[in-house]
C-alpha positions in Angstrom: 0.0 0.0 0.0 2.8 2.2 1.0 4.4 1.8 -2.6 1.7 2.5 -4.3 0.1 5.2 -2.6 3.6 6.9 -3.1 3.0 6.2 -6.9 -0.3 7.8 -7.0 0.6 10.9 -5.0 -1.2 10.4 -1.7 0.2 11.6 1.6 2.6 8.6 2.4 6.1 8.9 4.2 8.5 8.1 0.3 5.8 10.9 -1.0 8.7 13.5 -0.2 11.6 11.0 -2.3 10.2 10.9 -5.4 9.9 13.4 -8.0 8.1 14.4 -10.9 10.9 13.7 -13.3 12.2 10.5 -10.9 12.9 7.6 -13.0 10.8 5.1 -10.6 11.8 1.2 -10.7 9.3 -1.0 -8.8 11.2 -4.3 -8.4 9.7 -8.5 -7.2 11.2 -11.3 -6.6 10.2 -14.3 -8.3 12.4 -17.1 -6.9 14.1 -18.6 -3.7 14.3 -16.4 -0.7 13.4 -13.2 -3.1 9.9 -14.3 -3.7 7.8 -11.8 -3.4 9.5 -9.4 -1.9 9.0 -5.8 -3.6 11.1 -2.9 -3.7 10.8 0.9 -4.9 14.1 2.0 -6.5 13.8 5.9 -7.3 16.3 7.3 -9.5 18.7 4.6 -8.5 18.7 4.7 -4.8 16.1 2.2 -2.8 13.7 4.1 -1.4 11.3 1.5 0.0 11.7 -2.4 0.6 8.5 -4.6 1.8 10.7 -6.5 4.0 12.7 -5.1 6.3 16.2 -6.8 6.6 15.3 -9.3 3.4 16.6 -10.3 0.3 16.7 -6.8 -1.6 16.9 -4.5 1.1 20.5 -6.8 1.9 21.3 -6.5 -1.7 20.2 -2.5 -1.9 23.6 -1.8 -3.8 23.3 -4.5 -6.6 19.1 -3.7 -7.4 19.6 -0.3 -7.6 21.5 -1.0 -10.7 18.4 -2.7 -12.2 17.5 -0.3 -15.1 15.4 -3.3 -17.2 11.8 -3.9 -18.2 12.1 -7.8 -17.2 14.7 -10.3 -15.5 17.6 -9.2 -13.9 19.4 -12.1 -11.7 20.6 -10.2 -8.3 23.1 -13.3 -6.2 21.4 -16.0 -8.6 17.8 -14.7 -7.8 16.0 -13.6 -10.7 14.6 -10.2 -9.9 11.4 -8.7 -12.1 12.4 -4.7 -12.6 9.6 -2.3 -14.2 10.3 0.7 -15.1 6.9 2.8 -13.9 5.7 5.6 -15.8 3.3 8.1 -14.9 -0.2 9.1 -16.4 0.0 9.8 -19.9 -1.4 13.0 -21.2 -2.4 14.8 -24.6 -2.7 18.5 -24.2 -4.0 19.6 -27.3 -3.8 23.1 -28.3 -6.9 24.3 -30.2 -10.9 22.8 -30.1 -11.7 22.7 -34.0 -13.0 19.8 -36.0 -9.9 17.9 -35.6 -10.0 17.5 -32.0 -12.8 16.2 -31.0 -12.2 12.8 -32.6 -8.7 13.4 -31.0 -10.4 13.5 -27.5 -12.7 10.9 -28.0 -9.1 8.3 -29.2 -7.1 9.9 -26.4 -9.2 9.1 -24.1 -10.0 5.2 -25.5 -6.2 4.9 -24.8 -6.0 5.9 -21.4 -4.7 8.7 -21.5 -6.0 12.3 -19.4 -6.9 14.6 -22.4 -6.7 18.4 -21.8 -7.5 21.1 -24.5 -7.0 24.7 -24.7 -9.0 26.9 -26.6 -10.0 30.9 -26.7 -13.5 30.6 -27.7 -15.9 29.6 -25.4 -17.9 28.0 -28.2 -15.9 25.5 -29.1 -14.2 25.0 -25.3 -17.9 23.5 -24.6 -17.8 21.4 -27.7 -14.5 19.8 -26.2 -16.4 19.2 -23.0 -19.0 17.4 -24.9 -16.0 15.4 -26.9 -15.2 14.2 -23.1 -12.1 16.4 -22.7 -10.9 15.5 -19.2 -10.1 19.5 -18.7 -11.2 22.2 -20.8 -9.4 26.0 -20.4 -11.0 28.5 -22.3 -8.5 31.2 -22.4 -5.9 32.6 -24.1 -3.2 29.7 -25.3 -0.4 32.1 -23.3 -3.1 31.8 -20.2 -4.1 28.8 -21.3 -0.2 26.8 -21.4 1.1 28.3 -18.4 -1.2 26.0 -16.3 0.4 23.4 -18.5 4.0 22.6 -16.7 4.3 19.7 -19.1 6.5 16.3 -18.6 8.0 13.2 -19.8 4.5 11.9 -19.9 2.7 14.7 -21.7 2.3 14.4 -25.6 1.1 17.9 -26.9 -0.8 18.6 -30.3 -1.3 22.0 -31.8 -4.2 22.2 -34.0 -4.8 25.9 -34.2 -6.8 28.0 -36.6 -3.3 30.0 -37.8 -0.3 30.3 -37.7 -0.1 33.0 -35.4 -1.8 31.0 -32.6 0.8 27.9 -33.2 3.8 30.1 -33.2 2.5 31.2 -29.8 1.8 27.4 -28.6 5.3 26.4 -29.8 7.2 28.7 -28.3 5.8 28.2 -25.0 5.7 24.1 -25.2 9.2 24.0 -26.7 10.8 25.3 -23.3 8.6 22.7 -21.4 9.4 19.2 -20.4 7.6 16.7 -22.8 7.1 13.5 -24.3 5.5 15.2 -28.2 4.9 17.3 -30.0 3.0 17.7 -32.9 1.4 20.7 -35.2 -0.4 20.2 -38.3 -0.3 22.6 -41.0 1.3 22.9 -45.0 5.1 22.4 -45.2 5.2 26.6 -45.3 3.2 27.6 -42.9 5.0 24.9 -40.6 8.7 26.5 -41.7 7.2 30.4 -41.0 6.5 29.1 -37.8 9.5 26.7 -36.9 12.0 29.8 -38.4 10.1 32.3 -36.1 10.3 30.4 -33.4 13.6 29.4 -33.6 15.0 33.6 -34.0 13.4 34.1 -30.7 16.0 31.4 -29.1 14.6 28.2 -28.9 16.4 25.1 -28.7 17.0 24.0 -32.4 17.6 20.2 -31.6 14.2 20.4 -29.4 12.6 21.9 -33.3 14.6 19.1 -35.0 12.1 16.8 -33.3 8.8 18.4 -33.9 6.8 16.0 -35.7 5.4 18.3 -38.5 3.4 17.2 -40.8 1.6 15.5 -37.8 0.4 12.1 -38.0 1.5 9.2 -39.7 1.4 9.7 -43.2 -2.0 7.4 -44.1 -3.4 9.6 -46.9 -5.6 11.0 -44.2 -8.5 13.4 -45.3 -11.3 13.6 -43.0 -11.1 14.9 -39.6 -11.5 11.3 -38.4 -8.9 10.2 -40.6 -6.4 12.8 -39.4 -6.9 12.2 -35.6 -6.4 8.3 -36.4 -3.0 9.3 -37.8 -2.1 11.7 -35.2 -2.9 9.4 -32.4 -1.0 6.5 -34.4 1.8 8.3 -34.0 1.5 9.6 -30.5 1.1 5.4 -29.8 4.0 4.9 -31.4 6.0 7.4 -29.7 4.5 6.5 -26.2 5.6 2.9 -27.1 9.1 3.5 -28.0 9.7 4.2 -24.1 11.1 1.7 -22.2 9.1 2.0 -19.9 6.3 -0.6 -18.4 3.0 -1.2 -18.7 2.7 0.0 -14.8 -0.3 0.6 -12.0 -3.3 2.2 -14.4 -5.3 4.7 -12.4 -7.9 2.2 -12.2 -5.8 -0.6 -10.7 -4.0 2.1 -8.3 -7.6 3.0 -7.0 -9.1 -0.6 -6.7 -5.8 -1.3 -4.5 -5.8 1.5 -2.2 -9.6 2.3 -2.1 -10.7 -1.0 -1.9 -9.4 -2.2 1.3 -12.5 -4.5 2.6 -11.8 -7.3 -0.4 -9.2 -9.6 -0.8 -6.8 -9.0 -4.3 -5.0 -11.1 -6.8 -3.0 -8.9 -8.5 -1.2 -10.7 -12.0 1.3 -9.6 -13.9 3.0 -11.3 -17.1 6.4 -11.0 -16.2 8.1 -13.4 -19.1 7.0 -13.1 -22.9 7.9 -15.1 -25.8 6.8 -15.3 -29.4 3.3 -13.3 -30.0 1.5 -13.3 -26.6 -1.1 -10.5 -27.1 0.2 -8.0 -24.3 3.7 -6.8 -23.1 5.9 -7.7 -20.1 4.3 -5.6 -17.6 0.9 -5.4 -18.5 -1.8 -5.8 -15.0 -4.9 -7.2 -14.1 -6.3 -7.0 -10.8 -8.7 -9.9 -9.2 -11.5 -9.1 -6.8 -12.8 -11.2 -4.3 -16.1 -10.9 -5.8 -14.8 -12.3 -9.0 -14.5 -8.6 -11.1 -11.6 -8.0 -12.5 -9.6 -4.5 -13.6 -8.1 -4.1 -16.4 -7.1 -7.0 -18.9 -3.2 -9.1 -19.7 -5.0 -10.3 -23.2 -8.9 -11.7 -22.7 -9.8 -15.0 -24.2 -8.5 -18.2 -22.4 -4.9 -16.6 -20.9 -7.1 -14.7 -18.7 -9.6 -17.4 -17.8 -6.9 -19.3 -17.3 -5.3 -17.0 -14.6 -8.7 -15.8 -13.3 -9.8 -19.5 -12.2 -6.1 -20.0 -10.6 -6.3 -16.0 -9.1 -9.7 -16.8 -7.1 -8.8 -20.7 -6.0 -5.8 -18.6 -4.1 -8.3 -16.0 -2.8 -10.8 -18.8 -1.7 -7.7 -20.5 0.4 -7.1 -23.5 -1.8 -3.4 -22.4 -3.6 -0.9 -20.2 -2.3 1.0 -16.9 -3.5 3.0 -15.8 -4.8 3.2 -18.1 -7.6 3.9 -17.6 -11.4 1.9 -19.8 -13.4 2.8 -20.3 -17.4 0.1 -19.9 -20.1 1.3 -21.6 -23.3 -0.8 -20.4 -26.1 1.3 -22.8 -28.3 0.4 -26.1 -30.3 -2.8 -28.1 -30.9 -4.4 -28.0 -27.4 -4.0 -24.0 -27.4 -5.7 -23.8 -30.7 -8.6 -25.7 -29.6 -8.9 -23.7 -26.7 -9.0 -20.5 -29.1 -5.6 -19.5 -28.1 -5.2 -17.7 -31.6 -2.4 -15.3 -30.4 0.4 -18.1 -30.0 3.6 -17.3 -27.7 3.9 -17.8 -24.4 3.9 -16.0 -20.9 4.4 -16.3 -17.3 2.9 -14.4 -14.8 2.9 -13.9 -11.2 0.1 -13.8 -9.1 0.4 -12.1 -6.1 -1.7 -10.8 -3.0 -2.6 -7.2 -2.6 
């Protein structure tokens, strides 16, 4: 609870050790003596251990030089590190036609969508969209709310180019993950050369991705957002960092204190399992689950083994492999193939 309450920003003791900007390493022991014992590792020194005195509290000087997404062996233990990142954002400058279906995807994904926009007419049609946060104001008012981060992908859709000039020179000197404008190849160099005689960083510019969105012939304002948010995906994938605690698991956990929890996470991978190393689901005693590691028979299979542990008939921790190889997986629908383990734990 500790750990994770630190993650989400509550008012917890390691609240005051980790940053904004801390690169946060939640690390689990998966065999021998280490089994499942967790540690927070915050910008490589260890900041929190479950077990006092135990396995990776003694070995605090070789896990804080865990920096991978997966298996590290720490004194012939094997170690599962995950690199955490925080919530992911789109801040998109400007409410036209473009970004309401830009809402509406950012918002499928997960991410916490905020737009900025000077009229109030079309600030309400981003509230109606299902923009998280709407600021109808100026975009100089309007993006120095915005502190920005390694998390936060920003898109400037603007009516002209004087309003993008304004958004990119204020975005350019933040902390951030993106960013995209649209416009034509010359309006997007009046802006970029503008910009860049009022000082800005010319390597940051290098990386503007203008034209915006992957280039899928898109016409339609659907279209468009499809191929901006394609690339945001990809960009937001390229990270190394893990699938981590969604908002929604991070609230079951702490929130939900009267029911019992499985929490599993595929740890191991190999060939074409349908989700990453890192991805969570989280079991309820009452049989709901939050969030999905893949649907179909995988998560049956580790939903019927999650609640026989909460009902006192196994034990955890445990990692239990899912095969979704060969005949017997294909008769069971396993379409996806590969193979995963993942560790099933109590919360």
């Amino acid at each position: 609870y500790e750990m994770l309450r630190s993650l989400v920003g509550s008012e917890m003791c390691i609240r005051d050790r980790l940053q904004p900007e801390s690169k946060n390493i939640v690390l689990t022991g998966l065999t021998g003596e280490a089994l499942g014992e967790k540690a927070l590792v915050s910008n490589g020194k260890l900041v929190w251990a479950s077990v006092a005195g135990g396995f990776l509290e003694q070995h605090d000087q070789q896990i804080e030089q865990v920096e991978v997404n997966g298996i590290a062996l720490v004194d012939g233990e094997k170690i599962f590190g995950e690199v955490v990142g925080g919530q992911k954002k789109i801040v998109i400058c400007g409410g036209g036609h473009v970004s309401m279906p830009i809402i509406q995807l950012g918002r499928q994904i997960g991410c916490y969508v905020t737009v900025l926009e000077d009229r109030p007419k079309f600030a309400d049609n981003a509230r109606r969209a299902g923009a998280d946060k709407v600021i109808c104001d100026t975009f100089e008012a309007g993006l120095e709310q915005i502190s920005g981060d390694s998390d936060t992908f920003f898109v400037i859709v603007t009516r002209g180019h004087v309003y993008d000039r304004i958004c990119l020179e204020s975005i350019v000197r933040k902390p951030h993950a993106y960013i995209g404008m649209m416009g034509s190849r010359r309006r997007v160099a009046q802006v970029k050369h503008s910009v860049l005689e009022n000082g800005a960083d010319p390597q940051v510019i290098s990386q503007l991705h203008s034209p915006i969105g992957l280039d899928i012939k898109a016409e339609t304002p659907e279209e468009i957002a499809i191929s901006i948010m394609a690339e945001i995906i990809q960009v937001k994938n390229q990270d190394k960092r893990g699938a981590g605690y969604s908002n929604e698991i991070r609230d079951a956990i702490v929130k939900c204190e009267d029911q019992k929890k499985i929490l599993a996470t595929i740890v191991e991978r190999k060939g074409s399992a349908p989700r990453s190393i890192g991805t969570k689901m989280l079991i309820m005693e009452d049989g709901r689950c939050v969030d999905t590691i893949g649907g179909g028979c995988i998560e049956a299979a580790i939903v019927s083994k999650a609640l026989l542990i909460l009902r006192g008939c196994a034990k955890a921790p445990q990692i239990v492999h899912v095969d979704m190889t060969g005949e017997d997986a294909e008769e069971e629908g396993m379409v996806c193939g590969g193979k995963v383990k993942v560790l099933l734990e109590e919360v």
